[in-house]
C-alpha positions in Angstrom: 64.6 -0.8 58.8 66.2 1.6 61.3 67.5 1.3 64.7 67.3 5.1 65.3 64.6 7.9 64.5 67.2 10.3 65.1 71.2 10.6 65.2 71.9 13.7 66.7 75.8 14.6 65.5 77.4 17.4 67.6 78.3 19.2 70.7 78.3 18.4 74.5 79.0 20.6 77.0 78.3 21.9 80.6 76.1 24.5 81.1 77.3 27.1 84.2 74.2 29.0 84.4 74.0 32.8 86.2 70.8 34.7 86.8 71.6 38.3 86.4 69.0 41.6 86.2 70.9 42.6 82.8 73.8 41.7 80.9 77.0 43.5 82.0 78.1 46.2 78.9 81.9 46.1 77.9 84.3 46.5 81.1 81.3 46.4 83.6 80.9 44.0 86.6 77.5 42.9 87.8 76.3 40.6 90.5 74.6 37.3 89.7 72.8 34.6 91.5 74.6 31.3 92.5 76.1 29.4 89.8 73.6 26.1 88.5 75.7 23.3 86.7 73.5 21.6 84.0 74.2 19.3 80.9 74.4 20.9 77.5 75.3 21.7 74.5 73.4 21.9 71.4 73.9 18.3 69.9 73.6 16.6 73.4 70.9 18.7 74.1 68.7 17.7 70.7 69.5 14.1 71.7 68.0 14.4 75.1 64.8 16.7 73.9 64.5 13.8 70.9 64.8 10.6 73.6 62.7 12.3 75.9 59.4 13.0 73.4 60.2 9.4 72.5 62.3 9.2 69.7 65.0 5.6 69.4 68.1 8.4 69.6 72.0 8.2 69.1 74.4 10.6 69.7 77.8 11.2 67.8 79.9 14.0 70.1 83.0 13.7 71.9 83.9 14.9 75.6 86.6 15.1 78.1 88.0 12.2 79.9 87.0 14.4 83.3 84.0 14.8 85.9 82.3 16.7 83.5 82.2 14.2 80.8 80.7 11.8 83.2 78.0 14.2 84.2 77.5 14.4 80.4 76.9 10.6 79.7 75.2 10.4 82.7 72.7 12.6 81.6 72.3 11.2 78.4 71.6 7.5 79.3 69.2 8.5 81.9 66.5 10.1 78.6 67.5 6.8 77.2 70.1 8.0 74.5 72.4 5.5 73.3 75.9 6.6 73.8 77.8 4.3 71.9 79.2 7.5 69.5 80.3 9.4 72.3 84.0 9.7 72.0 85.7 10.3 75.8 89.6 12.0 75.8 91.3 14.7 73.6 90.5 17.8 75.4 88.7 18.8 78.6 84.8 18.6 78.1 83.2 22.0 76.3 81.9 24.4 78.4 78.9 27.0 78.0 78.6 30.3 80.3 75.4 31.3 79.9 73.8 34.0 81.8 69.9 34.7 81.8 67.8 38.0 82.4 65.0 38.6 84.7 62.5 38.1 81.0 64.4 34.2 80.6 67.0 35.5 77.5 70.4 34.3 77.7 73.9 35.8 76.1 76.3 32.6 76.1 79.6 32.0 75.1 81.2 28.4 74.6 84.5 26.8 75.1 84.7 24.3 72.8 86.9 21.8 74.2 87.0 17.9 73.5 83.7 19.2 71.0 86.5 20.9 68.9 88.4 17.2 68.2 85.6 15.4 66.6 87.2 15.2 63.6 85.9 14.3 60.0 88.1 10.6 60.7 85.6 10.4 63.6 82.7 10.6 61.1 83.3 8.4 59.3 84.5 5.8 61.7 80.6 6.5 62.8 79.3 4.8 59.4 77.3 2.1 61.2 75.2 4.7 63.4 74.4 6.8 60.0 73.2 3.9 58.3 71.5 2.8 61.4 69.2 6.3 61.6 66.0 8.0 59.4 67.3 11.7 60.9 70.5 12.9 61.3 70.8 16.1 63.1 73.6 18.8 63.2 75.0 21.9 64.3 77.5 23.9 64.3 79.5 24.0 67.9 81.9 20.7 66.5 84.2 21.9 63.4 82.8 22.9 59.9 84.6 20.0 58.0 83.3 17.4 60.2 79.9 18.8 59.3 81.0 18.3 55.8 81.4 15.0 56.3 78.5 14.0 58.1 77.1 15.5 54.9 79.3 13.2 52.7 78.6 9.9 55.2 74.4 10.2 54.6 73.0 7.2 53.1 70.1 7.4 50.9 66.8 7.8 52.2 68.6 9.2 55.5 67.0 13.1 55.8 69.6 15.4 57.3 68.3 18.7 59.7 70.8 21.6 60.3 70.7 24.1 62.8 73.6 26.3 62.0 74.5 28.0 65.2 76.6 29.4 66.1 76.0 30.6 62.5 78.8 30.6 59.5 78.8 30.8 56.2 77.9 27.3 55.0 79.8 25.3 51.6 76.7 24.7 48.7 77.7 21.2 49.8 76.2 21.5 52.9 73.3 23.8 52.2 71.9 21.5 49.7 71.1 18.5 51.9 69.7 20.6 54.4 65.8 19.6 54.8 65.3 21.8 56.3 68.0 24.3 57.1 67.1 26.3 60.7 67.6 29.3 61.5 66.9 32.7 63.5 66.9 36.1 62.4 70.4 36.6 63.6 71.1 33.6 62.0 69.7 33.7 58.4 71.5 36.6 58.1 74.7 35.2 58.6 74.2 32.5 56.4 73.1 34.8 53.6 76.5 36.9 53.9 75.1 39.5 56.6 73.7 41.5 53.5 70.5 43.7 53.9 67.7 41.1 54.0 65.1 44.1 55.1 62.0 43.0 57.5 59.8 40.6 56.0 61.1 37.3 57.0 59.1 35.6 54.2 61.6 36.9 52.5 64.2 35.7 54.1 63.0 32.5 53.8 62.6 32.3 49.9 66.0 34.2 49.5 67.5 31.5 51.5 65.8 28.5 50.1 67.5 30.1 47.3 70.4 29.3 48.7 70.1 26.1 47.8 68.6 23.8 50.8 65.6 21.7 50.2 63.5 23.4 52.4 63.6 25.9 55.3 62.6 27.0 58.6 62.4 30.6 60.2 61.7 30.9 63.9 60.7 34.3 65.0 60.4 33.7 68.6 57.0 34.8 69.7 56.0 35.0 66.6 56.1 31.6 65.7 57.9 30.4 62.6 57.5 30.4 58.8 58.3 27.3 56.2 59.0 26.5 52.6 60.0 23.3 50.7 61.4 23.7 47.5 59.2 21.4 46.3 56.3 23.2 47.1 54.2 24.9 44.5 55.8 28.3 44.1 57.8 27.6 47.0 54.5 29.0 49.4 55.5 29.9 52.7 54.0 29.0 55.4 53.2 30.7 59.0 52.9 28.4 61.7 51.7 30.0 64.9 53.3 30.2 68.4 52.2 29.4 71.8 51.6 32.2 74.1 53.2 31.0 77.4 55.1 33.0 80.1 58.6 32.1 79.1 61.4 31.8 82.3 64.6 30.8 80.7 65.0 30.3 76.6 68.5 28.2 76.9 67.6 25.1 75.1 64.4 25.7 73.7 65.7 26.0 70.0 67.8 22.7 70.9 64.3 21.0 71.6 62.5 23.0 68.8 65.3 21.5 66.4 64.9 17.8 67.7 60.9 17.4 67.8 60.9 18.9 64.3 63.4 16.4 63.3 62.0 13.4 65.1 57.9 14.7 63.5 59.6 14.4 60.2 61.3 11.0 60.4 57.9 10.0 61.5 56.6 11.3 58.1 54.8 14.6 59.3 54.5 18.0 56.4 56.9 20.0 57.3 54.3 22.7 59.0 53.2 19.9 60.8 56.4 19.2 62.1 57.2 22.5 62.9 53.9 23.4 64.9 55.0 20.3 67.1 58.3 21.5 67.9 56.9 25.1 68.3 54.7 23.5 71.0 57.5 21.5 72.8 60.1 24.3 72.9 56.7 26.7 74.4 56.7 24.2 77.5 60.7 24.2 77.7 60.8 27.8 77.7 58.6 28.1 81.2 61.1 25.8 82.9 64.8 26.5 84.1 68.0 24.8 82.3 68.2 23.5 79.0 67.8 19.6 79.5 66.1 19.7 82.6 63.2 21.6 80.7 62.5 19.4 77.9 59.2 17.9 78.0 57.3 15.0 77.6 55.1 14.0 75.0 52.4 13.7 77.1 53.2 16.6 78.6 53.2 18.5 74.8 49.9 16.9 74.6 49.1 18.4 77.6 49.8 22.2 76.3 
């Protein structure tokens, strides 16, 4: 009945990577290692993860008519994405500076670019691929409105997966076809006005289910990650577990995290079930360097 498990609508950019023993402070200057240029961006990068674990994927993003764009495509036909949605010309390609600390955390900061014309019109000129795909996936580094509309363009029976990061507040519109909605700590907060949630993430989670998504997803890093579905009894949630690894460099890992989970749930896994998948794939992304470069297998997930 579908073409794709997974239609992954958002950014693409290039990653310029630095390796630094801490993050400079406001007006300081520190010394970094050489500069690594890698494929990113957090919609091509969940098409890539989602391809690579073996999911049929298609990606809806726009980039630069420039060398950068073509590294982009590149990269995305090579995991075996299909890049008919991928819109060339408009702006230069988006770029990410990202640098990472000697424990593998990163600070980055985007330049939007061509990601910042894929307009709403674009969306809906997509109608084919969203009618095409059992997921849809989004986040939030292309324009708010044209999330809207991927929101407005979902057929029925088509589940749509939400990473909203960088994080904004979100219209009910959007919130309530969320299943799930995923967030961080940094990022539930946001979403939930940046008023006092206190420390207990399960609460975090019901206040945002709340909200009004259909279910929701906390990560909490090493700590694993919590779930509820509104449909649950009582709206329980649940802890899924993490796995203890020595982690190297986090860029991408909540990128693949977001894509397995999607892919698990086309494929009609629970949602905890789904979720301890993706908490194992983004474990073996996080002990490899770059974002797409670290994505794994899924016979190598198998193998963790």
């Amino acid at each position: 009945m579908y073409d794709y498990d997974v239609l992954v609508v958002g950014s693409a950019n290039v990653d310029l990577v630095i390796g630094v023993e801490r993050r400079p402070g406001a007006g300081e200057t520190v010394l970094g290692s050489d500069l690594a240029v890698h494929p990113g961006g957090k919609g091509a990068n969940q098409a890539v993860a989602a391809a690579r674990l073996g999911a049929r994927t298609a990606l809806l993003a726009r980039v630069g008519d420039d060398a950068n764009g073509r590294l982009l495509l590149e990269s995305q036909r090579n995991a075996g994405v299909d890049t008919a949605g991928v819109l060339v010309g408009g702006a230069p390609t988006g770029v990410a500076l990202i640098t990472v600390d000697p424990s593998g955390d990163n600070s980055i900061v985007v330049s939007p670019g061509a990601n910042g014309r894929l307009t709403p019109e674009d969306v809906r000129a997509a109608g084919p691929l969203f009618h095409a795909s059992r997921v849809v996936s989004a986040q939030l580094e292309i324009p708010l409105e044209s999330v809207v509309e991927v929101v407005r363009q979902l057929p029925s029976g088509t589940r749509f997966v939400l990473n909203p990061s960088p994080p904004q507040a979100l219209p009910a519109e959007v919130l309530a076809a969320c299943d799930p909605l995923i967030v961080n700590e940094h990022e539930a907060r946001v979403i939930l006005g940046g008023e006092t949630i206190g420390d207990d993430p399960a609460a975090w989670v019901r206040t945002l289910l709340a909200s009004g998504p259909k279910s929701v997803v906390v990560t909490l890093g090493s700590e694993g990650a919590l779930v509820a579905s509104a449909e649950e009894a009582e709206e329980e949630v649940v802890r899924v577990a993490s796995v203890k690894v020595d982690a190297v460099d986090t860029t991408g890992a909540g990128d693949s995290f977001t894509a397995a989970l999607a892919w698990k749930l086309g494929a009609g896994a629970s949602l905890a079930e789904a979720a301890a998948y993706a908490a194992r794939v983004g474990a073996v992304a996080v002990t490899r360097r770059g974002a797409q470069e670290s994505f794994p297998t899924a016979e190598e997930v198998e193998a963790l």
